[in-house]
TIRO-2110 file (N, C-alpha, C; in Angstrom, 1 decimal):
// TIRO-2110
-26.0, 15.9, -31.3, N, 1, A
-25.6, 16.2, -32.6, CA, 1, A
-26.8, 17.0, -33.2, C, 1, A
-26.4, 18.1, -33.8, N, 2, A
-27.7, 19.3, -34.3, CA, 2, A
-26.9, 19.3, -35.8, C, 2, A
-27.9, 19.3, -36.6, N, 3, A
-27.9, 19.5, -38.1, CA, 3, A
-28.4, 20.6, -38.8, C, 3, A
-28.2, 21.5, -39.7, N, 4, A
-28.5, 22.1, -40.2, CA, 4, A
-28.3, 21.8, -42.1, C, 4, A
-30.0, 22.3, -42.4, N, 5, A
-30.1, 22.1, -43.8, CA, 5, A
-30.0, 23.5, -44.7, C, 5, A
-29.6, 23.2, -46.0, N, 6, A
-29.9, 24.6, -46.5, CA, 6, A
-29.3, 24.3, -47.7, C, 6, A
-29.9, 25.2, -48.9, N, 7, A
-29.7, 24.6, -50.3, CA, 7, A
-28.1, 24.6, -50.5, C, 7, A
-27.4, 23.7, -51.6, N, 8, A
-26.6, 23.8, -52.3, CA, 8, A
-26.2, 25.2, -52.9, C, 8, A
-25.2, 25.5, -53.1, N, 9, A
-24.7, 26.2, -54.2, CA, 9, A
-23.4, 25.9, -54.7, C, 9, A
-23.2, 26.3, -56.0, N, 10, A
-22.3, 26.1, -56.7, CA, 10, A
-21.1, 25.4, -56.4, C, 10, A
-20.7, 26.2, -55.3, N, 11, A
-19.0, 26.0, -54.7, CA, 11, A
-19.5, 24.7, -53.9, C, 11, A
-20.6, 24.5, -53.4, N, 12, A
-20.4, 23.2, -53.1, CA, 12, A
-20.4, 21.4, -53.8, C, 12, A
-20.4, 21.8, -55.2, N, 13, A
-20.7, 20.9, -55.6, CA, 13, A
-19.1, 19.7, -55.9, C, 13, A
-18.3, 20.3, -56.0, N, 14, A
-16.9, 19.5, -56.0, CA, 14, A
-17.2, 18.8, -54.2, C, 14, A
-17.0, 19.4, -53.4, N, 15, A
-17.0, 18.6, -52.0, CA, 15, A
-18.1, 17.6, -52.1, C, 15, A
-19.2, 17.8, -52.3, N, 16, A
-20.0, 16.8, -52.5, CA, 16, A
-19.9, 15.9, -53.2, C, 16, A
-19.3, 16.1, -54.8, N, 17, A
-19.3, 15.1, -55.3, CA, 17, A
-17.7, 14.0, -54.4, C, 17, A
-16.7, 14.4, -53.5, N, 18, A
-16.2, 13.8, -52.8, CA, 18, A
-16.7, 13.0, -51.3, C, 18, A
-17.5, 13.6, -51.4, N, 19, A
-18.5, 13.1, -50.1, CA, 19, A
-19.4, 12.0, -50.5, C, 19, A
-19.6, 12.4, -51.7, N, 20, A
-21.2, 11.3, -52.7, CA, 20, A
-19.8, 10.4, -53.0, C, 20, A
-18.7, 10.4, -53.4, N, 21, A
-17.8, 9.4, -53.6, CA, 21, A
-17.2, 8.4, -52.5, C, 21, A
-17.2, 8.9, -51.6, N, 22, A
-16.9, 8.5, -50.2, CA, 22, A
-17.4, 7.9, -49.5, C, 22, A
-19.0, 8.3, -49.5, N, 23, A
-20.3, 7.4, -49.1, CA, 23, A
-20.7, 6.3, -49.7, C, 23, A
-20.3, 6.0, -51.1, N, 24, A
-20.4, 4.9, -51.9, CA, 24, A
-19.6, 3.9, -51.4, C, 24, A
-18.0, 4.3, -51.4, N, 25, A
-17.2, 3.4, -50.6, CA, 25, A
-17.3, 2.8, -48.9, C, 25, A
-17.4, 4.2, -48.4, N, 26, A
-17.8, 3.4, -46.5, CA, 26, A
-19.2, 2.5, -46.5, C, 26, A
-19.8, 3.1, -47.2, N, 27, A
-21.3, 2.4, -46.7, CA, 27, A
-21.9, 1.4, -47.9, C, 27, A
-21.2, 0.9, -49.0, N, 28, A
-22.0, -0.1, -49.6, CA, 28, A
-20.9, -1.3, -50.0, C, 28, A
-20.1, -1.2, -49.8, N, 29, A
-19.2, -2.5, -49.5, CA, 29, A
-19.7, -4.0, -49.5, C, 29, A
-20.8, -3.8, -48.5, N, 30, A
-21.1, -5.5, -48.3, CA, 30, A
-22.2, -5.8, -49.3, C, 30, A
-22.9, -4.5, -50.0, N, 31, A
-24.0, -4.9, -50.9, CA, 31, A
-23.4, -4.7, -52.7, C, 31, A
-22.1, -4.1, -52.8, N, 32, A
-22.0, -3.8, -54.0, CA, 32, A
-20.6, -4.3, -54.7, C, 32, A
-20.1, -4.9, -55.6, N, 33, A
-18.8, -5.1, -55.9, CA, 33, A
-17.8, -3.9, -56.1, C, 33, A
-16.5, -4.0, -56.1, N, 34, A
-16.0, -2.7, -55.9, CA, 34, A
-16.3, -2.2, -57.8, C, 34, A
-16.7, -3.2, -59.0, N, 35, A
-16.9, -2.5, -60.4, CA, 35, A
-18.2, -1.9, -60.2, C, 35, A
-19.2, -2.3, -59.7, N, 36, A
-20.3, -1.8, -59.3, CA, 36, A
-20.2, -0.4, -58.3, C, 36, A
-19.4, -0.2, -57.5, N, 37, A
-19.2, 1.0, -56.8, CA, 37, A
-18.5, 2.1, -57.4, C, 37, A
-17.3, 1.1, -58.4, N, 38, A
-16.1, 2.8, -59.3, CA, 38, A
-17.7, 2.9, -60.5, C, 38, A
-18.2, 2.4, -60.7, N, 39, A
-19.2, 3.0, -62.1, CA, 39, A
-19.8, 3.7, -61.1, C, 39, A
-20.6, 3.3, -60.3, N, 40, A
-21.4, 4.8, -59.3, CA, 40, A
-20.8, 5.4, -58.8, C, 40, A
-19.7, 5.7, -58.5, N, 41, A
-19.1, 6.9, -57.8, CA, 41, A
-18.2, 7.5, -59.2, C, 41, A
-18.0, 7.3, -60.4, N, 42, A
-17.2, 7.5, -61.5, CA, 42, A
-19.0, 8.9, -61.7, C, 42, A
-19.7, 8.5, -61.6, N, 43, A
-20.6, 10.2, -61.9, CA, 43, A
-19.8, 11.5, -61.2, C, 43, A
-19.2, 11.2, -60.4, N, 44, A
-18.8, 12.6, -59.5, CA, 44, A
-17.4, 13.2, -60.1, C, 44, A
-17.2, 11.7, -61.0, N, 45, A
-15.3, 12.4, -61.7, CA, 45, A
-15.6, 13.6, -62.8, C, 45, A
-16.8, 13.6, -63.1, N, 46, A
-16.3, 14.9, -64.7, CA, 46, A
-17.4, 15.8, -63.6, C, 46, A
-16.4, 17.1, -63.1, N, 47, A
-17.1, 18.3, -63.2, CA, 47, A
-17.9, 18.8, -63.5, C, 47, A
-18.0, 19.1, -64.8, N, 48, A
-19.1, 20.0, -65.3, CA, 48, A
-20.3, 19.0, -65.3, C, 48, A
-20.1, 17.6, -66.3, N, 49, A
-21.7, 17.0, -65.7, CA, 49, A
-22.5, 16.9, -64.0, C, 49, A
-21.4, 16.6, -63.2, N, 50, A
-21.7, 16.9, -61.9, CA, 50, A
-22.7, 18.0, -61.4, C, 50, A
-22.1, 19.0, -61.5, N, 51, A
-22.8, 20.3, -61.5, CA, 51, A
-24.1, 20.2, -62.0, C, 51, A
-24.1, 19.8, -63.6, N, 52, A
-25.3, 20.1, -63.9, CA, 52, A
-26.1, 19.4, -63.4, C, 52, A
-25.9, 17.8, -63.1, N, 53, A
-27.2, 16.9, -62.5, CA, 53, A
-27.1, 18.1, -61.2, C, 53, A
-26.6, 18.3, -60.2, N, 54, A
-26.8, 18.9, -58.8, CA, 54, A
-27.5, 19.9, -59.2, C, 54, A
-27.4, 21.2, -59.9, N, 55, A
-28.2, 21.9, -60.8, CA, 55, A
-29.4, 21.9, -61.0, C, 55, A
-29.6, 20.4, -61.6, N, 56, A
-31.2, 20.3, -62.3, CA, 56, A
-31.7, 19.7, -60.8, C, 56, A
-31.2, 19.7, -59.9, N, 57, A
-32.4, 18.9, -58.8, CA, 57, A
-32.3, 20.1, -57.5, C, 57, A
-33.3, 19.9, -56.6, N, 58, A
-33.4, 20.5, -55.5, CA, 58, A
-32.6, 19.6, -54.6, C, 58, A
-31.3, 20.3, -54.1, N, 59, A
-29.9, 19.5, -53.8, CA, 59, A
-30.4, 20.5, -52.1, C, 59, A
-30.0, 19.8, -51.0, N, 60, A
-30.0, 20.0, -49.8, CA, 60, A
-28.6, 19.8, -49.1, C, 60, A
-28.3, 20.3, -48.5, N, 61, A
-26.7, 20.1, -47.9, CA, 61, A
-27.0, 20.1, -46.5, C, 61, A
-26.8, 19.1, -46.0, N, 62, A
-27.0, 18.4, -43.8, CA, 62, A
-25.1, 18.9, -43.9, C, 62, A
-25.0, 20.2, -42.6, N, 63, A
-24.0, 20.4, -42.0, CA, 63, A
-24.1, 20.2, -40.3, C, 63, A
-22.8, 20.2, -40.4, N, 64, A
-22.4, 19.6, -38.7, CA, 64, A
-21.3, 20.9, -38.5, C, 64, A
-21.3, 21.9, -38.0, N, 65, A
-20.6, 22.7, -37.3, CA, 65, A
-20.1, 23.5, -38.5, C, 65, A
-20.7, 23.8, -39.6, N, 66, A
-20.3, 24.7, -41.4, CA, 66, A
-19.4, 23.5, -41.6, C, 66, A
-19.4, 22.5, -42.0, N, 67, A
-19.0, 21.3, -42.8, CA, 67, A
-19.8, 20.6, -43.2, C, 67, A
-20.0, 19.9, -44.7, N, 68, A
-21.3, 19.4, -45.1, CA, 68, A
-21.1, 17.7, -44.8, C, 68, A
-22.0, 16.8, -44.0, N, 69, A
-21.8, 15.8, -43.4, CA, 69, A
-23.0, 15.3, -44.5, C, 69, A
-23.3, 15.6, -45.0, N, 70, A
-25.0, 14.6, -46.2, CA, 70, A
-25.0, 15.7, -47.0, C, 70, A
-25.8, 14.9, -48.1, N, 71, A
-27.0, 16.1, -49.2, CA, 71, A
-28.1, 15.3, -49.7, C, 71, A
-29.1, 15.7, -50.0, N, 72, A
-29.9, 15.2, -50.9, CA, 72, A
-30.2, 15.4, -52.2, C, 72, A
-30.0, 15.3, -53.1, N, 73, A
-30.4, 16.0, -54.6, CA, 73, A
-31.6, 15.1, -55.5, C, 73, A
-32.7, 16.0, -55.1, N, 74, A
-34.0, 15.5, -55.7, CA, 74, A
-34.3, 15.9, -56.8, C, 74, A
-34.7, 15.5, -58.0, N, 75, A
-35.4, 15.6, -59.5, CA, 75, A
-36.6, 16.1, -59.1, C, 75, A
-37.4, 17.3, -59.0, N, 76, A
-38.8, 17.4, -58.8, CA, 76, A
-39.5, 16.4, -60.0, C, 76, A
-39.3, 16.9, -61.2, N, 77, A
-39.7, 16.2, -62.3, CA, 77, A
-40.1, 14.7, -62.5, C, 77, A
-39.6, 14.1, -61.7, N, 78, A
-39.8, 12.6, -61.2, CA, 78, A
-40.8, 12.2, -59.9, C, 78, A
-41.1, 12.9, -59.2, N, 79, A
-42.3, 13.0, -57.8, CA, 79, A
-43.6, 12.5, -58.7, C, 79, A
-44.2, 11.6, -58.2, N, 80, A
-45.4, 11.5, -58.7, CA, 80, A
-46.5, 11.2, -57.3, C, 80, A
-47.6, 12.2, -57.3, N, 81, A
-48.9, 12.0, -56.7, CA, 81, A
-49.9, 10.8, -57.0, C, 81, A
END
């Protein structure tokens, strides 16, 4: 399995936010109730705020063969030394 990283842009921010919705459901199930999981994955339903959080952060997209399989979207503004 070979990964490739490389910034977000725009067009990808709808697939992501279906992927960031998707990942909430497969993978936190045994730690989160399902009202606890629609309120965190309910950030990816309004578009335009979407965007803009992905926007304001240094957003990374992990692809598997030009399909995006992860991302990371970091706040610099928040890093503390």
């Amino acid at each position: 399995m070979s990964y490739t990283l490389r910034p977000a842009m725009p067009a990808d921010y709808e697939n992501l936010g279906i992927l960031f919705q998707a990942s909430i459901e497969e993978l936190s199930a045994a730690a989160y109730s399902d009202e606890q999981r629609a309120l965190w994955g309910a950030k990816a339903d309004d578009e335009k705020a979407w965007a803009k959080h992905l926007s304001g952060c240094l957003t990374l997209v992990a692809e598997e063969e030009d399909e995006p399989v992860g991302f990371a979207a970091m706040r610099l503004s928040l890093i503390h030394i």
